[in-house]
C-alpha positions in Angstrom: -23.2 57.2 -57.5 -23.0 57.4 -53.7 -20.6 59.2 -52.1 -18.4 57.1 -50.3 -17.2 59.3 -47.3 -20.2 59.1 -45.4 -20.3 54.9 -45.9 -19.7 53.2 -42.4 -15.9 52.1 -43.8 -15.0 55.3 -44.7 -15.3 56.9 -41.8 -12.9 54.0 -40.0 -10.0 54.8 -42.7 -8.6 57.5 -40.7 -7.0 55.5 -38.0 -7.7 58.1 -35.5 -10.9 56.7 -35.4 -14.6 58.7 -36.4 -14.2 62.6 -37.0 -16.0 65.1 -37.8 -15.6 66.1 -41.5 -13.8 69.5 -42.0 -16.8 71.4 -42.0 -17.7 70.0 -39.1 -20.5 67.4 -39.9 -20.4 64.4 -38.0 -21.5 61.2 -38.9 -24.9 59.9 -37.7 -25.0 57.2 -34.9 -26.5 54.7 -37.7 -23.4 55.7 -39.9 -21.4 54.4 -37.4 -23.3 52.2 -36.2 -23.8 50.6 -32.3 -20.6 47.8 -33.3 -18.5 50.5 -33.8 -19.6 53.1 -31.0 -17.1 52.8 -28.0 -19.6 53.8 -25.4 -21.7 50.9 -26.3 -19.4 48.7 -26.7 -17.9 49.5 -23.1 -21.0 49.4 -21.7 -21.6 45.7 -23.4 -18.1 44.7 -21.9 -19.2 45.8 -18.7 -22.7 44.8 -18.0 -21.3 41.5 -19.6 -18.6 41.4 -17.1 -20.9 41.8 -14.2 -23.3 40.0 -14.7 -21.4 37.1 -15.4 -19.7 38.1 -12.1 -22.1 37.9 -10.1 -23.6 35.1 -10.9 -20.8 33.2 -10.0 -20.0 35.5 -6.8 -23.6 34.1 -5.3 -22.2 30.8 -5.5 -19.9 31.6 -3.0 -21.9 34.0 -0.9 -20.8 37.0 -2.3 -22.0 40.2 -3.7 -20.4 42.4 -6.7 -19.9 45.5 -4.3 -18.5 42.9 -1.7 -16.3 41.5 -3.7 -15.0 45.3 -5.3 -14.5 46.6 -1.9 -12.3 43.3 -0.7 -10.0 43.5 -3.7 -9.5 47.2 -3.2 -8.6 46.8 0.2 -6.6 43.7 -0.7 -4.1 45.7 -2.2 -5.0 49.3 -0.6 -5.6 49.5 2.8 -6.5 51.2 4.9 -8.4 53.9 2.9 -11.2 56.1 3.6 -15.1 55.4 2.5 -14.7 58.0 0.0 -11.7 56.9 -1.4 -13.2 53.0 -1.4 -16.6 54.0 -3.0 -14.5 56.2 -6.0 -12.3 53.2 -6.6 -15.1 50.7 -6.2 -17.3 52.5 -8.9 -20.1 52.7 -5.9 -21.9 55.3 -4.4 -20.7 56.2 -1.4 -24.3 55.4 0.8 -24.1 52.0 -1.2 -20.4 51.5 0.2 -21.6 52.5 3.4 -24.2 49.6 4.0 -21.7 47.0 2.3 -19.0 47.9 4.6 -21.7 47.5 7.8 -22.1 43.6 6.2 -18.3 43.0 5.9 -18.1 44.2 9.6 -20.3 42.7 10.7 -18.7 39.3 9.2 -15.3 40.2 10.4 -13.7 40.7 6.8 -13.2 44.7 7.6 -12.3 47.2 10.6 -13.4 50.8 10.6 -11.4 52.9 13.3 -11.1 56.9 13.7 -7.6 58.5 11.8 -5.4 59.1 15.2 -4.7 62.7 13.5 -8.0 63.4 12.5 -11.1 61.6 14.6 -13.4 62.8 12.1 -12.0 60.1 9.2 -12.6 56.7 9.3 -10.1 54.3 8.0 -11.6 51.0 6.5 -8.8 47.9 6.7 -9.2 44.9 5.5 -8.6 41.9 8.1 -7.2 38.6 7.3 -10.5 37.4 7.2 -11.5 39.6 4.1 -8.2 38.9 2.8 -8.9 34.8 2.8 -12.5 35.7 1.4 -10.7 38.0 -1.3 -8.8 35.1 -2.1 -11.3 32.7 -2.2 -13.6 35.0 -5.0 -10.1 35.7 -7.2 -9.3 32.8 -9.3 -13.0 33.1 -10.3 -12.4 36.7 -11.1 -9.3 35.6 -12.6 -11.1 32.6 -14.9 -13.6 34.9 -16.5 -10.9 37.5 -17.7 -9.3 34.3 -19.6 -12.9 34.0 -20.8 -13.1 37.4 -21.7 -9.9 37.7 -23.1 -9.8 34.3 -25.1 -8.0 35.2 -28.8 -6.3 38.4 -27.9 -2.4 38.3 -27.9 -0.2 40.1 -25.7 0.5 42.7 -28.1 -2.9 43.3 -28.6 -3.4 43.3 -24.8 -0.6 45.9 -24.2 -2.4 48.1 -27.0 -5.8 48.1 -25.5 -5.0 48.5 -21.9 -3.0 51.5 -23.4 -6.0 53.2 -25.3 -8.1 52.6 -22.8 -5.8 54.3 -20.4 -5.9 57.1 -23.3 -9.7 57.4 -23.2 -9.7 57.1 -19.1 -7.1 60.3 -19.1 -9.1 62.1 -22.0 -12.6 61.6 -20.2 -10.3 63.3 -16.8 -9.3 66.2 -19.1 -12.9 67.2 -20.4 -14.7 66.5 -18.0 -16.8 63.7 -19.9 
């Protein structure tokens, strides 16, 4: 007879997802196995997401860090480089060369903070804004994609637990 607690299903009855049992054994990745283990199934969804992204971005001369910085400033601006490479997921040396580009094409402004000459504010111009624009409803066509089958209800749940995880992963430091 095998015992049934350490079976893949039995560890998904509790519905607050995979514990450890109370004398603290935890179940093997294998147990849970890789289509049930969130970091890999984030990380799928993401390199997914991307790629698919970008491949379509080149078709209109864009670039993934490009595009992230636009749509930031598209709805954020101005902000610093630091603030733009934390909320564009890019380092900041990365953000740094990409914003030299988008200069250089006229889609952003850098200018010195009149209170402190030190920062630099990055803005985005109407330029970037009609290049923004331009890249969105192709951003916006492969979320449908992605999202094909899942109801609103469903929707409102998993933008909530993810919000859950994002605040849990701020609280211990993951």
């Amino acid at each position: 007879m095998t015992d049934q607690t350490n079976s893949p299903a039995a560890l998904f009855d509790d519905p607050v997802m995979i514990r450890a049992s109370a004398s603290g054994a935890r179940p093997s990745l294998g147990q849970i196995g890789l289509q049930q283990f969130v970091p890999y199934l984030i990380n799928s969804i993401s390199l997914s997401w991307t790629t698919h992204l970008a491949d379509a971005l080149k078709l209109q001369d864009m670039t993934t860090t490009k595009m992230r910085a636009l749509a930031i400033l598209s709805i954020s601006s101005p902000v610093t480089i630091n603030e733009l490479s934390f909320y564009a997921l890019t380092e900041q040396s990365t953000m740094s060369r990409t914003l030299d580009a988008l200069e250089e094409q006229g889609l952003i402004v850098r200018k010195p903070r009149p209170e402190d000459l030190r920062v630099r504010d990055v803005d985005i111009t109407q330029a970037g804004r009609d290049a923004f624009a331009k890249v969105w409803p192709t951003m916006y066509d492969l979320l449908l994609k992605m999202l094909d089958g899942v109801d609103a209800d469903e929707y409102k749940a998993f933008i909530a637990t993810l919000h859950k995880i994002v605040r849990n992963i701020g609280n211990y430091g993951i």
